[in-house]
KELO-896731 format. One line per 2 residues: their letters; for each residue x, y, z of N, C-alpha, C, O. Coordinates in steps of 0.1 Angstrom, whole numbers. Example, Ala and Ser with C-alpha at 12.3 -4.5 7.8 and 13.67 -1.06 7.14 Angstrom:
! KELO-896731
AS	132:-57:78:123:-45:78:132:-33:78:142:-33:85 ~ 128:-22:71:137:-11:71:129:0:79:134:11:80
//
This chain:
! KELO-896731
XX	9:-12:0:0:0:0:9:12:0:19:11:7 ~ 8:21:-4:14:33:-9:4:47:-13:-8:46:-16
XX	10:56:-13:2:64:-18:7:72:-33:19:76:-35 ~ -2:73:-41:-4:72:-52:2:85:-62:8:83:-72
XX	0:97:-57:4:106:-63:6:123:-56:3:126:-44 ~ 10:129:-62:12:141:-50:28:142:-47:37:136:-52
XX	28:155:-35:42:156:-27:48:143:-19:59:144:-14 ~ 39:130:-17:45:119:-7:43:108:-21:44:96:-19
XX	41:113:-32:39:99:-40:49:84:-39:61:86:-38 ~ 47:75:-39:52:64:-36:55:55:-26:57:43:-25
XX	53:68:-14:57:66:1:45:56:4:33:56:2 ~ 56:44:12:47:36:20:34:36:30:35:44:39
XX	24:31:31:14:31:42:14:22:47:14:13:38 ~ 14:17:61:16:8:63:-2:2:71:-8:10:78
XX	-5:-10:70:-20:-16:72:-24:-19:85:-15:-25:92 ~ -35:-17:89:-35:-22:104:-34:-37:105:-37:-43:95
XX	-30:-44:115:-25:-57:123:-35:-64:118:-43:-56:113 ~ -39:-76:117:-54:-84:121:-64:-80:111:-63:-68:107
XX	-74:-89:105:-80:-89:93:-97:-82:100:-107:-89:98 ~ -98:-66:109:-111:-61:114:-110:-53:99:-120:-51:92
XX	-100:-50:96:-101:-34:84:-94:-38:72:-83:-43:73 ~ -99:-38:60:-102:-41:50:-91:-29:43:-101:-22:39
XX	-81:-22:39:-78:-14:33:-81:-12:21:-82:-22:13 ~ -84:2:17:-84:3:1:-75:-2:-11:-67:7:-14
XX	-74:-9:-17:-61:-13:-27:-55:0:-38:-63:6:-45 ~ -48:2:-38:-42:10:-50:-47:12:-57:-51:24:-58
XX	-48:2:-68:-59:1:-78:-70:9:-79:-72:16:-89 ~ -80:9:-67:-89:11:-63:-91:26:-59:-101:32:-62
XX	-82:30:-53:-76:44:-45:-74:52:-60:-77:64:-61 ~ -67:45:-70:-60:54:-77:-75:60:-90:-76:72:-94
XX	-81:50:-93:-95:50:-98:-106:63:-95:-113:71:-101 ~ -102:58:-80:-115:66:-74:-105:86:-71:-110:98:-70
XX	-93:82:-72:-90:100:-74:-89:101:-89:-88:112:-94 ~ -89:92:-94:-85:96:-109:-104:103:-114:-105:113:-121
XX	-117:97:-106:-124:100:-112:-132:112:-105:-142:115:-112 ~ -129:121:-90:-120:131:-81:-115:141:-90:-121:152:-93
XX	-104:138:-94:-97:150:-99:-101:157:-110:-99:168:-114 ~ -111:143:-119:-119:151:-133:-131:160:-131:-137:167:-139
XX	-131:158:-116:-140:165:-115:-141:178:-106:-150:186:-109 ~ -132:182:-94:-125:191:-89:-118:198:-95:-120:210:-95
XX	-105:189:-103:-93:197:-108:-85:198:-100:-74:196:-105 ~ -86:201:-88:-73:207:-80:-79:200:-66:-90:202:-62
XX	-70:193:-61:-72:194:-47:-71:201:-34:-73:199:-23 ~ -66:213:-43:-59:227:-31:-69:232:-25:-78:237:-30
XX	-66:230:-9:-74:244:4:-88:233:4:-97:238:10 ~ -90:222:-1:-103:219:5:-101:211:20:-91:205:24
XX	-117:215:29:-110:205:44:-120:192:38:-130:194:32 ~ -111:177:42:-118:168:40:-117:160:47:-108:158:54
XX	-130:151:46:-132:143:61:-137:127:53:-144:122:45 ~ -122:124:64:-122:104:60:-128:97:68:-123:98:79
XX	-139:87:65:-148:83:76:-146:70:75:-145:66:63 ~ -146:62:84:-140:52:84:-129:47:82:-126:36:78
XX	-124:55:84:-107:60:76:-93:45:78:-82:46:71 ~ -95:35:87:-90:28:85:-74:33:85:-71:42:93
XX	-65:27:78:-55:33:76:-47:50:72:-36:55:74 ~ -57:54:66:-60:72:64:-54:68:50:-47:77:47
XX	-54:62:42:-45:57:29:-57:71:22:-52:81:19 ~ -71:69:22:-78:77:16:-76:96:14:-73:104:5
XX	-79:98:29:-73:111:31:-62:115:35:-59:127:38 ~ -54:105:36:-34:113:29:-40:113:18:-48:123:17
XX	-39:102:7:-40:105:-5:-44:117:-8:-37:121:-17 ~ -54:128:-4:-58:139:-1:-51:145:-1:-47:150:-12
XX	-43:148:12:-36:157:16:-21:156:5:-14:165:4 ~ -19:146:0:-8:145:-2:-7:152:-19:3:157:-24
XX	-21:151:-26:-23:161:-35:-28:175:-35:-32:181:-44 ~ -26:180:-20:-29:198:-19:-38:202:-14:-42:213:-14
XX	-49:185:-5:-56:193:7:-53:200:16:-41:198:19 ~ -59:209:24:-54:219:33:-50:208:47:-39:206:53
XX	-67:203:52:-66:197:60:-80:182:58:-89:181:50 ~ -75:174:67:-78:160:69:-84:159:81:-77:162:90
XX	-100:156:85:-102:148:94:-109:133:95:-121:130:92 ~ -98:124:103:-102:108:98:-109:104:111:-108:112:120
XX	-117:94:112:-131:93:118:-125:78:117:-124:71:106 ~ -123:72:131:-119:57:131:-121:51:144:-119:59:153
XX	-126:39:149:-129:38:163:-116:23:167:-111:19:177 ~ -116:20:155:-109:6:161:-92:6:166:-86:8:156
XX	-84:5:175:-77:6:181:-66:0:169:-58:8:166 ~ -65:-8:163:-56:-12:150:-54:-5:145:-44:3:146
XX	-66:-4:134:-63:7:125:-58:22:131:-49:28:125 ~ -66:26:146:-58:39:151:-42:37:152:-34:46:153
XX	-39:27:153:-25:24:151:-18:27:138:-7:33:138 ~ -21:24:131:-16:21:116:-18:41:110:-12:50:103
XX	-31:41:118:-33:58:108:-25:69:114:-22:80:109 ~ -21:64:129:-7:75:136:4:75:132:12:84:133
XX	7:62:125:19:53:124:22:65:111:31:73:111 ~ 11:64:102:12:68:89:9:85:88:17:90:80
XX	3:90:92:6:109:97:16:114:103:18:125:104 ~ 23:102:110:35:104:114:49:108:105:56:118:103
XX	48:92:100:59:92:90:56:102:77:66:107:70 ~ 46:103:74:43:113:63:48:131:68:55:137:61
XX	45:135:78:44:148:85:35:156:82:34:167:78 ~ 25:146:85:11:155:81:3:158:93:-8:162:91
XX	9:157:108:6:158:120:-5:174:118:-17:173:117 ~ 4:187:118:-9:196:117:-16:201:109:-18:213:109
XX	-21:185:95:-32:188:86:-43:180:93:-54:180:88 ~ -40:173:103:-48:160:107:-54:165:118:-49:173:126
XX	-66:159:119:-71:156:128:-82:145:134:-95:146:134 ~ -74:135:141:-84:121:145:-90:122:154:-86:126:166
XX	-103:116:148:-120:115:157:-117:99:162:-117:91:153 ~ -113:95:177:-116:81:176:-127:77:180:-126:72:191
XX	-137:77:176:-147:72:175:-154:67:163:-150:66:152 ~ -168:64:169:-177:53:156:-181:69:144:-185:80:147
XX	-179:65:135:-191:77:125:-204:81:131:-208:92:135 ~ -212:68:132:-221:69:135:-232:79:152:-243:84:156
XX	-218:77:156:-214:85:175:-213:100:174:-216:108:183 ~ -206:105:155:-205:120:154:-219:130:158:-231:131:154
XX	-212:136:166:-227:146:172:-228:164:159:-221:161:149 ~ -230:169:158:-231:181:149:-217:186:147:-208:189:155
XX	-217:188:130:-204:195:128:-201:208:130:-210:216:130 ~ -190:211:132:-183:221:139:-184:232:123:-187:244:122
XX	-180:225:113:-181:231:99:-180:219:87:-174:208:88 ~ -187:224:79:-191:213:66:-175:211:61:-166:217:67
XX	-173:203:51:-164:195:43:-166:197:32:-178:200:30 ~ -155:197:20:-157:197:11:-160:186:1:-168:186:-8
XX	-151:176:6:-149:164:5:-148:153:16:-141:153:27 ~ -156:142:10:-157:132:25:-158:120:14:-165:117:5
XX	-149:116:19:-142:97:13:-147:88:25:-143:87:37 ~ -153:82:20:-156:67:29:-154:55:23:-155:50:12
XX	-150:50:38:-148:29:33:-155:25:44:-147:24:53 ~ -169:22:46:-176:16:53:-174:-2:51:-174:-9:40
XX	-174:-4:62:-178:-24:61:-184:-29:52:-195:-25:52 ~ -182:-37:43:-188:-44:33:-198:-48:37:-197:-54:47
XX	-214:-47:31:-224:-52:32:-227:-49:42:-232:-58:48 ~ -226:-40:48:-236:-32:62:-245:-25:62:-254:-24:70
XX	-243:-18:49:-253:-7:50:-249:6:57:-257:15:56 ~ -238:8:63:-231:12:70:-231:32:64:-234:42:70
XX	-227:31:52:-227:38:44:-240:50:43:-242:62:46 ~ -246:43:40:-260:53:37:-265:54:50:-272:63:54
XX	-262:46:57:-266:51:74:-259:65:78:-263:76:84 ~ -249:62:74:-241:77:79:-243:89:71:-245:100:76
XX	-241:86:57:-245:96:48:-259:106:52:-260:119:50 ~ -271:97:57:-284:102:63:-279:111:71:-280:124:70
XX	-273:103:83:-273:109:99:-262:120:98:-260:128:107 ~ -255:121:86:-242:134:89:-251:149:85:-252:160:90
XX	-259:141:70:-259:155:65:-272:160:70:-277:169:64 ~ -277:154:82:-284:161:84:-279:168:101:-286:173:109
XX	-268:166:101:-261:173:111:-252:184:105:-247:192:113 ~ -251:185:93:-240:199:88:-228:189:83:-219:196:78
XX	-225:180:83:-213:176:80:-206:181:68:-195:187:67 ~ -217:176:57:-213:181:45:-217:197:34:-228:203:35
XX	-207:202:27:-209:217:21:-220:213:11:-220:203:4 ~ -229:223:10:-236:225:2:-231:215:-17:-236:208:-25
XX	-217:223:-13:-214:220:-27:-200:209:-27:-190:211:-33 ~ -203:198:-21:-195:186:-13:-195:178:-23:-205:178:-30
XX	-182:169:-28:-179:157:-32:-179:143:-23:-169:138:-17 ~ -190:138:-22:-184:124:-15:-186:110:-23:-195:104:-30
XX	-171:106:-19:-165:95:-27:-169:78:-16:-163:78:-5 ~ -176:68:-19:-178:60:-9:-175:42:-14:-185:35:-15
XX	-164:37:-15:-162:25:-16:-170:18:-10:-173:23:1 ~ -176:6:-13:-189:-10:-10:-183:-17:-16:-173:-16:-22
XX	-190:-26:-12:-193:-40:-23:-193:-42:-35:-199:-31:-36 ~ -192:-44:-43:-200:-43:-63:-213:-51:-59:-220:-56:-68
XX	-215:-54:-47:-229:-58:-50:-240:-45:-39:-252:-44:-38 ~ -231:-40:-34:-241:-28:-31:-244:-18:-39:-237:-16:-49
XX	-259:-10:-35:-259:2:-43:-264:16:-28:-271:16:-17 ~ -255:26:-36:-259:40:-24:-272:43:-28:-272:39:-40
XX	-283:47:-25:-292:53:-30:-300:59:-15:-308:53:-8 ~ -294:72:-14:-300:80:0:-309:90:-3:-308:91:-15
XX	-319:101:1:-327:107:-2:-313:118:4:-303:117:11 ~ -321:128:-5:-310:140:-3:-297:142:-11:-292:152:-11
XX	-293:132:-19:-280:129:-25:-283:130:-42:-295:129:-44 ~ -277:130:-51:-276:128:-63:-263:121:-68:-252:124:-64
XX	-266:111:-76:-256:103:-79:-253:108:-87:-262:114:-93 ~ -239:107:-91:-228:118:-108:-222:105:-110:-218:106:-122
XX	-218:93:-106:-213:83:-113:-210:68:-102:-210:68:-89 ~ -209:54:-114:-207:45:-102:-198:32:-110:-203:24:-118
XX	-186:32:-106:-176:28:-115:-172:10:-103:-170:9:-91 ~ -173:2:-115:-170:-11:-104:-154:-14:-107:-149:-15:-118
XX	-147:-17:-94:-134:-19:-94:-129:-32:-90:-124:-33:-79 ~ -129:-42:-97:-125:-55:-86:-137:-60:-78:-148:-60:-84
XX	-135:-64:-62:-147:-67:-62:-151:-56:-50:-155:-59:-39 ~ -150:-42:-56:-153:-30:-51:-159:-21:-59:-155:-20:-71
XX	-172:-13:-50:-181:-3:-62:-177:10:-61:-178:10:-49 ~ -175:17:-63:-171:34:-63:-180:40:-70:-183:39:-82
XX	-187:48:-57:-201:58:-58:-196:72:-59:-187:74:-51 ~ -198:81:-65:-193:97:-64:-208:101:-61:-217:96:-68
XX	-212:112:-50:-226:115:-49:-224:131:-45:-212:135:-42 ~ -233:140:-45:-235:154:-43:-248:158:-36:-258:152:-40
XX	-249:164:-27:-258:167:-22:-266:171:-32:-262:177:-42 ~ -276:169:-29:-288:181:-38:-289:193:-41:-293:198:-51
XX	-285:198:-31:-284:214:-31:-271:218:-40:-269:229:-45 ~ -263:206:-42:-254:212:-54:-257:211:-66:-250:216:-75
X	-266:205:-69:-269:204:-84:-277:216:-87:-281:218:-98
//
């Protein structure tokens, strides 16, 4: 695992211990900013928030193409291992900032995001549960990208959201969605 492109390109990430967290593959990571950047352009000055963030492989990848700042959203004691391990060695200490707790546990945001990357649990449902419960706490900017790795046999489909695209990767689905208010 590595990160893909940017000021840290190539640099290692290293994966949490024990098979609870699922990492994004390369492949997969590189796909889902490839289809990100067609549609941003720049990743500069946006704040973005990694939910489920696992290893933070998602939002470095972020920061490491010219987000301002990163906040990753992780409860499991491994993975919090592996994502200090990795903001460490990168020196992305004050772009970061970790929530250890569940997504689901987030009480009202402090300010919207521009961008919010998720890797929810395969086959939970996990996903559009939070998608619901954030944006109707402020999480997300009016005019927000969120990018959300499943199953290929899941589909997002949340009230409030508009889908812009849904590209299958392996045996991973990549949803790009927008609030409604941005269309």
């Amino acid at each position: 695992m590595r990160i893909i492109s940017g000021q840290w390109r190539s640099r290692p990430l290293v994966a949490p211990k024990g098979d609870t967290t699922r990492p994004t593959a390369d492949r997969t990571r590189e796909t889902l900013f490839s289809m990100l950047t067609s549609r941003l352009g720049s990743f500069e000055d946006l704040a973005v928030l990694d939910l489920f963030a696992g290893s933070g492989a998602l939002g470095l990848e972020a920061l490491s193409r010219g987000a301002a700042t990163c906040t990753f959203v992780e409860q499991d004691r491994a993975a919090l291992d592996a994502l200090e391990t990795n903001i460490a060695r990168l020196g992305a200490k004050t772009q970061s900032d970790i929530r250890k707790s569940s997504v689901l546990s987030l009480g009202s945001a402090i300010m919207p995001f521009d961008l919010v990357l998720m890797d929810p649990p395969y086959t939970t449902g996990a996903g559009a549960v939070a998608l619901d419960k954030l944006c109707r706490l402020g999480w997300f900017a009016r005019s927000a990208w969120i990018g959300i790795e499943t199953s290929s046999k899941e589909n997002i489909d949340v009230k409030g959201f508009i889908i812009d695209n849904v590209r299958d990767v392996g045996k991973a689905r990549l949803t790009l969605l927008r609030p409604e208010a941005a269309v």
